[in-house]
N, C-alpha and C positions, 0 to 999 in steps of 0.2 A: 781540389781547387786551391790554389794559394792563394790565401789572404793577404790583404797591403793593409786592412784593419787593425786596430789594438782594442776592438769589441769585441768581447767573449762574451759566447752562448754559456751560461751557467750549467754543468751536468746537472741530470737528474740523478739521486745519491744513488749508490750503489747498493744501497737494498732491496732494490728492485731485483727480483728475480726472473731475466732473460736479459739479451740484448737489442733492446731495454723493452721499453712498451710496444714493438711495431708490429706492423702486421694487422689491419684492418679489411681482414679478409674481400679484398676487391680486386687486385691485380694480380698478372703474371706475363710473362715474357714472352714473347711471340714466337710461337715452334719455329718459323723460318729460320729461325738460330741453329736449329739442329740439322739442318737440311745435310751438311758432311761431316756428320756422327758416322764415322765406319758402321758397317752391320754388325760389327762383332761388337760395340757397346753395349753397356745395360741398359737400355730403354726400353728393351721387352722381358717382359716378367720371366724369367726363366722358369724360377721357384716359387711356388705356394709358401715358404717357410718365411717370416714375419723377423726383419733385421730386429736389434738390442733396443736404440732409438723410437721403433713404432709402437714394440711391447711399453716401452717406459709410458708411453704417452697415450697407452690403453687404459695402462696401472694408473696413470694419474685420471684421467677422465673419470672411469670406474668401468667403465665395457667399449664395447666397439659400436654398438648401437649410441652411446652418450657421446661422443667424441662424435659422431656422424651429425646428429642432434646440431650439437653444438659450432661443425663446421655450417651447418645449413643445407647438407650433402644427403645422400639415399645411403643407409646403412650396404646395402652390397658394394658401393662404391669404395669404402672404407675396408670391407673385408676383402676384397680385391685389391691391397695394397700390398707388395711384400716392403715396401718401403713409406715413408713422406715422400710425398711427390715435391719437387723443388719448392712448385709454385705455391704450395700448402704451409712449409714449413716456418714461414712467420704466423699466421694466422694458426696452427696447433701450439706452436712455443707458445703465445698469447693467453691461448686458452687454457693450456694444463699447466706453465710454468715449466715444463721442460726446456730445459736450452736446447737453440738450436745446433751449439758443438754433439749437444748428444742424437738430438734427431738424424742430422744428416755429416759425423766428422768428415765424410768424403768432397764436404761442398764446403764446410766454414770449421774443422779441423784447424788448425796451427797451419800445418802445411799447406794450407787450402787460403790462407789470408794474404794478401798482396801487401800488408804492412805499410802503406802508402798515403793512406787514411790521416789527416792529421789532427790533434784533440781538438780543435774548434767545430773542425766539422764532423768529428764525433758527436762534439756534443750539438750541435744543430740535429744532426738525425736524430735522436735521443728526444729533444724536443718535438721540434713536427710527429713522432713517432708515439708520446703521450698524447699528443694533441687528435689525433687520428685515436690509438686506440679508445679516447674518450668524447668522441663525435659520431661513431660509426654505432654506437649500442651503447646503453646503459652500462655501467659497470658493477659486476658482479661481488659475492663477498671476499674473495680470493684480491682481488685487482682493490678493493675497498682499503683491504690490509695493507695491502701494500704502500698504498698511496699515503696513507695515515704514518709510515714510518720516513718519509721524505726530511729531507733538512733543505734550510739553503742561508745566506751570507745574508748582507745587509743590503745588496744590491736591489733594486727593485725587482729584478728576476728571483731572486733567492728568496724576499719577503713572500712575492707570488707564491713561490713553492710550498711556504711554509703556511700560507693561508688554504692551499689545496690540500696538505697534511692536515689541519686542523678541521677541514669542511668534511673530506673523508673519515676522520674520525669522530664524528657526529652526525652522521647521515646514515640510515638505514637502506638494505637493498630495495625496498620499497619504496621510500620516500624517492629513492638516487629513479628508481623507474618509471614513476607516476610524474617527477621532474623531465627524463628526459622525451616523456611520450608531452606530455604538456608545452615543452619547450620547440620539439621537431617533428611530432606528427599530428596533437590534438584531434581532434573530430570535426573532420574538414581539411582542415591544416593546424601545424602546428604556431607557437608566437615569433617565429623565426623560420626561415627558408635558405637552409645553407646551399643554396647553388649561384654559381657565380652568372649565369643566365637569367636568374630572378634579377640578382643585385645590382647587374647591368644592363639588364631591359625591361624587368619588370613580366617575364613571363621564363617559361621551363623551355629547355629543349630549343632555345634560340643559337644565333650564329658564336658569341661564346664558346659554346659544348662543341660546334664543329670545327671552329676552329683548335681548340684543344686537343680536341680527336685528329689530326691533323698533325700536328705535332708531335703527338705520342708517338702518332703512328712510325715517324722518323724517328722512334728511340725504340721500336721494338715490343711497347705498351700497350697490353689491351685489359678491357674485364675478363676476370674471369668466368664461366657459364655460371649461371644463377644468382649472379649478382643484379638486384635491381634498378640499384640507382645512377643516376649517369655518372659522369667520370667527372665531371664540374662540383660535384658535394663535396664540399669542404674536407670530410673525413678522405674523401679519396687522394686531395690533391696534398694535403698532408704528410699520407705514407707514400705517394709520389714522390716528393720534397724528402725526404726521409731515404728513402732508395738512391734518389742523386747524392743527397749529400755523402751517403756513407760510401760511395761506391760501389753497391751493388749493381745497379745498370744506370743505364745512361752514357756519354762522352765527356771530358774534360769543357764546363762552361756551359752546360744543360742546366745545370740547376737556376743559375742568376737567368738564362734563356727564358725558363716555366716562372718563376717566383714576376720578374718583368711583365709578361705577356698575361698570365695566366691567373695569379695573387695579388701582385703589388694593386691593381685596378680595384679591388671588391673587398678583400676577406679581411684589411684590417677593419674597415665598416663592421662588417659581421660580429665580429670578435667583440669590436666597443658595444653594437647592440645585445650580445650576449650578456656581456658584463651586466648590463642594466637592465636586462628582462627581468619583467614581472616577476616571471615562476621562477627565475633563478638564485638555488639557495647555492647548493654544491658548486650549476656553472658557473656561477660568479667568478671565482677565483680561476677556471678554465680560461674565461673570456680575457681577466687580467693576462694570465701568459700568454693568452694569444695576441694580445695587442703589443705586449711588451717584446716579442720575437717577431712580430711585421715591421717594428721600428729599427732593430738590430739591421733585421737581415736589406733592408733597405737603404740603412745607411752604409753598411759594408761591401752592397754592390754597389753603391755610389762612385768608396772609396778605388773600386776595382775599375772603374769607368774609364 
């Protein structure tokens, strides 16, 4: 999308290892896309033999049973892969740290990139994409590290960043779990209810969620099988937002379309009640960037209006 903005999404540093944080294992793209894949493509497994890419990201996990674990998946589902399946390969980058040039170069390879992408709305995906990876689950001590090594400017996004650096480097896996089950699922419920069907009616599974569904549905988005939560949880519409932005799917003007309809209404709410939850030590600084990137991306589709 071209910007008429001069507000810049701050990157997240380049220490991070993938591109960048996304992947919140929830979505994938609706097979009606492949409908005139000749028969002679490879969407049937020809070979049992396991590409460079699936190995690396066995080697990282530690087995194929852990990496199954870890997707949320049935270990035979995983040793029936001779490859990452498309729709997988942000949600394994995620989880072992392997890039996805290495999982899949046939899909995001050099050749494979449409270059088109430009750095703001790089770095927009980049954001929504940590924001997603650290709403959808606890973060592990891999992802802990990582966060701990963040920088940023003086900009109130970049102070953000370096408050998330600082919280991750003083938070145990433990404490980061016991926070986020306190904060999103507690016993009953959790102190917070990231779905935008709460925050605008006051109940789950209202007209919100079908309308969203609804819309997806004209971009080709659905859940993926064994995902439980609807598609309105914050962490989903996140790596949604993260997807448009970078141009992985979607059409030119989808992203300002969902963020309007779908965001702008509820999640900057969310975000300030997160900042200020009780239980939150680590989200705090989560909550700051999230409010600080509803006000960006708001006023730069304003400017786009």
């Amino acid at each position: 999308m071209t910007r008429k903005s001069n507000v810049v999404a701050h990157k997240v540093a380049r220490c991070l290892n993938s591109r960048q944080l996304s992947g919140t294992y929830s979505l994938k793209l609706l097979t009606r896309a492949r409908i005139a894949v000749p028969s002679h493509c490879n969407y049937l497994k020809v070979s049992r033999m396991r590409d460079a890419g699936l190995n690396e990201a066995i080697r990282a996990a530690g087995s194929v049973s852990e990496l199954a674990r870890q997707l949320g998946i049935s270990q035979p589902s995983v040793s029936n892969w001779n490859r990452v399946p498309a729709e997988r390969v942000v949600a394994v980058e995620t989880l072992t740290g392997v890039d996805r040039v290495v999982l899949r170069p046939d899909l995001f390879g050099e050749n494979q990139m449409t270059g088109d992408v430009d750095e703001i709305d790089a770095a927009r995906a980049q954001e929504y994409a940590l924001l997603a990876a650290l709403l959808v689950r606890a973060p592990d001590a891999a992802l802990l590290n990582r966060l701990a090594s963040l920088c940023g400017d003086a900009s109130p996004l970049g102070v953000a960043h370096v408050a998330l650096a600082e919280a991750a480097a003083n938070v145990t896996v433990e404490k980061a779990e016991r926070e986020f089950f306190n904060l999103f699922i507690g016993v009953g419920r959790g102190e917070l209810m990231p779905y935008a069907s709460y925050y605008l009616t006051g109940f789950l599974h209202e007209r919100p969620l079908a309308r969203l569904r609804g819309d997806l549905g004209t971009l080709g988005i659905e859940r993926v099988e064994g995902n439980v939560e609807p598609e309105d949880h914050a962490a989903t519409l996140c790596e949604i937002m993260a997807g448009l932005a970078s141009g992985r799917f979607g059409r030119a003007g989808s992203d300002q379309e969902i963020f309007e309809k779908h965001i702008a209404p509820w999640m900057g709410r969310f975000f300030s009640d997160l900042e200020q939850a009780e239980a939150a030590r680590f989200y705090r600084p989560v909550g700051m960037i999230g409010c600080l990137l509803m006000d960006i991306e708001a006023e730069a589709f304003a400017l786009n209006a």
